[in-house]
N, C-alpha and C positions, 0 to 999 in steps of 0.2 A: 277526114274523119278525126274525131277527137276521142283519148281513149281516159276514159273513167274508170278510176279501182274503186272495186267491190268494197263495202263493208260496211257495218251495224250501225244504225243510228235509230235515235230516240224519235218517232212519229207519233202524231196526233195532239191532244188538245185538254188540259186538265178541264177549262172552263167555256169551250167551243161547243160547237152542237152536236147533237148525238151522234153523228156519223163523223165526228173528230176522235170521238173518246172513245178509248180512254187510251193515254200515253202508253205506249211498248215498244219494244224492239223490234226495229225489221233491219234483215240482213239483206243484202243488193249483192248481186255477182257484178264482176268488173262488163263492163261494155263500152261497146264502140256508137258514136251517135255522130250526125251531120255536123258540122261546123258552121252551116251557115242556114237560116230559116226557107223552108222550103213554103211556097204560094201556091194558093188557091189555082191559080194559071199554070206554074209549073206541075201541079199534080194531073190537074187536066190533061195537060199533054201528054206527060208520061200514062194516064188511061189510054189517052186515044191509038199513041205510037205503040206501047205494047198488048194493048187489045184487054190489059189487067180489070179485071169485074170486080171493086169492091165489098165487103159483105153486106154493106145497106144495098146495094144495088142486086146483090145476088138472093138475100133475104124479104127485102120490099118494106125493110124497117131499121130503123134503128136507134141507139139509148141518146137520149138528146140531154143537158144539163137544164132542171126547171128551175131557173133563181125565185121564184115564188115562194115554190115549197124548198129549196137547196137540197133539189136532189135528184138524181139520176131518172127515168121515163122512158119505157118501149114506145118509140114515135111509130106508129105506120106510116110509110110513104118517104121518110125522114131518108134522106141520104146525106153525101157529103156535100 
């Protein structure tokens, strides 16, 4: 694990698109994240070996990215 400190930085987009804007502060708590990319394969497995239901999978949907329109969508059916 690699460990991240928390703190404030300036997000979003003077001249981006609506869901950039508008520039503000967001503050981050320190965390801890994987140090190395986890795969499509290894998630699988880690499903299969600890029996873990994702929520698209527990749900029968999920929010999918639509570069069309650049932006978030309730998929039905949509898993990982």
């Amino acid at each position: 694990m690699v460990y991240f400190k928390g703190g404030t930085f300036s997000m979003g987009s003077a001249n981006g698109t609506h869901q950039e804007q508008p520039v503000h502060e967001v503050e981050v708590q320190s965390f801890k994240n994987d140090k190395y990319t986890l795969t499509v394969g290894e998630f699988q497995r880690f499903v299969e070996t600890t029996k873990y239901q994702p929520d698209a999978d527990r749900f029968g949907d999920s929010q999918v990215f639509d570069f069309n329109s650049s932006g978030w969508a309730l998929v039905p059916g949509a898993n990982w």
